[in-house]
N, C-alpha and C positions, 0 to 999 in steps of 0.2 A: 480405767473406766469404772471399776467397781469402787474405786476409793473416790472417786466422784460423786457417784452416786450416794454412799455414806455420806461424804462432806454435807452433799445437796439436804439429803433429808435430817442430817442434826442442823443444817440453819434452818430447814424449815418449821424445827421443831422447837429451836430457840428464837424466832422467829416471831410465832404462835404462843409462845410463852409469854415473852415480852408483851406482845400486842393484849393477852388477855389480865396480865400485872397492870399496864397502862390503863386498860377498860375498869380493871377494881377500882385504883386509886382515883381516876378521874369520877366514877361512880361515887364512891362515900365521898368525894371533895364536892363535888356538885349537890350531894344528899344536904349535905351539912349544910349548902348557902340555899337550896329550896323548902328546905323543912320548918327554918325557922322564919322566913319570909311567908310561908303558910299560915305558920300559927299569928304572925303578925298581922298578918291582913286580917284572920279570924276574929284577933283579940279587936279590932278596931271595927268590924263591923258590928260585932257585941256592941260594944261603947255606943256605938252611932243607934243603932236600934232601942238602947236602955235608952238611951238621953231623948230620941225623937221618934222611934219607931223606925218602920220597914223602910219611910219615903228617903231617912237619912241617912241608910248604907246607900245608895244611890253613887251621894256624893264623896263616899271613901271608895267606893270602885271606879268611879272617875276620876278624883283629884288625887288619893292619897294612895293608892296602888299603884299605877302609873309612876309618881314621885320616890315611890321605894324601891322599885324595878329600876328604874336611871340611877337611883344610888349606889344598889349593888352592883349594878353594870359598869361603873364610873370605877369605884374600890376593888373588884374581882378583875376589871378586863374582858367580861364575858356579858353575853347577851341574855339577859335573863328577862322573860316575858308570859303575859296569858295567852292561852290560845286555843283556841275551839272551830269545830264544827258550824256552828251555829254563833255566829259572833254580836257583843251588842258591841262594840264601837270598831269597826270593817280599820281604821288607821292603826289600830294599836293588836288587835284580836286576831288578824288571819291568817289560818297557820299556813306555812309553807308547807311544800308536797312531802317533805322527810316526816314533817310533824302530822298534817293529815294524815297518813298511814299509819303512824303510830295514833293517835286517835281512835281511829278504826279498829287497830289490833286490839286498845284496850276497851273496845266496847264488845269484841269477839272475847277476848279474856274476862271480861265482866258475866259474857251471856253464858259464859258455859262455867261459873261457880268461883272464878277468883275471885279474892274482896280486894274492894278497890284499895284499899290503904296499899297495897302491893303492887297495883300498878304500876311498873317503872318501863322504861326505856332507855338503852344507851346505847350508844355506838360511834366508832371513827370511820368517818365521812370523807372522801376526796370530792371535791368541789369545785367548782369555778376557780373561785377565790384562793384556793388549798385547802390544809387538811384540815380537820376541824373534828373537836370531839361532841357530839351532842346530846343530850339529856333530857329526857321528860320521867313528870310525875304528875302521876294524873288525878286531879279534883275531884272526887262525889260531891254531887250538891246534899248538901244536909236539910234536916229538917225544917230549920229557920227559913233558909234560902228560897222557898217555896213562894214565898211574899214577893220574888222580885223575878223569882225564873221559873215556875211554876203554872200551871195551865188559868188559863182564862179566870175561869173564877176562884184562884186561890189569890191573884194577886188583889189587893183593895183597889177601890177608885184613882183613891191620890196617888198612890205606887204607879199607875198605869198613866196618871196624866202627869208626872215626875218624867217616868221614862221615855214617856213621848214626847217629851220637850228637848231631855235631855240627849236622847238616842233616837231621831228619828227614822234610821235604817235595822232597828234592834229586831234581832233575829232567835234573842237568848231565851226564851221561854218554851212554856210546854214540857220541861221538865217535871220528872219527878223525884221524892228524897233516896239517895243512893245511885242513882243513876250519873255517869262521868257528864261532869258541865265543861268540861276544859282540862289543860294540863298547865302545869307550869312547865317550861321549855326555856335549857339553857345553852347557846350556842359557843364553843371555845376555843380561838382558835388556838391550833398547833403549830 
């Protein structure tokens, strides 16, 4: 009986090792395909804003994030997507209940002193479908960003009637700079 009990607690405790070695590695492997997908999306709303202003990041968070999200999705195997609270396009933006929570949490981590660049999430999930490792990292809207998700009167005329053509269920505004606009959220199965 007592040699049982030992057995029981060294698998439980190689068990718990394994599972939080599995959590690192799938963590920095996920780090690695959302970080640079960040700064990509960044670099091209730059571009969009030099070349045409506020009204033509618009159309890079509509046509060309979307498009790079299915690429890495397509090369990795894994589900890699936006997602918020407050969604502007409800088919592509709303997060499922594991990702709303986490959401949450990093807006409860934001209010009481962490910076958002630390925002993360991760965890293995059993599921419907199976297991599954999941991932978030969470968005600050930066300064620029104000012009398109920012309160009533930061956003200009043309930005507002862009978004309303373009998103007419758009929910993403009212923000302010620093505040979490969303996370990126990568779904993998195991």
């Amino acid at each position: 009986m007592k040699k049982s009990l030992i057995l029981s607690a060294v698998l439980a405790l190689a068990t718990t090792s394994a599972y939080a070695e599995d959590l690192s590695q799938y963590s920095n492997e996920s780090r690695a395909v959302a970080m640079p997908f960040m700064k990509q999306l960044a670099a091209a709303n730059q571009k969009a804003i030099s070349e045409g202003g506020p009204e033509s990041a618009v159309g890079v968070c509509r046509d060309i994030a979307p498009k790079m999200a299915g690429d890495i999705s397509l090369q990795t195997g894994w589900k890699l997507s936006r997602v918020s609270l407050k969604v502007r396009n409800p088919l592509l933006g709303t997060a499922d209940a594991w990702e709303q929570k986490q959401l949450q949490s990093f807006a409860e981590r934001l209010a009481q002193g962490e910076k958002p660049e630390t925002l993360e999430a991760a965890e293995i999930v059993q599921e419907p479908a199976g297991k599954s490792f999941r991932f978030m990292k969470a968005i600050a809207l930066q300064p620029g960003c104000v012009s398109c998700h920012g309160s009533d009167e930061q956003i200009p005329a043309n930005v507002k009637a862009k978004l309303a053509s373009e998103y007419p269920h758009d929910q993403a505004t009212g923000y302010s700079a620093g505040q979490i606009r969303g996370a990126v959220s990568i779904k993998r199965p195991l």
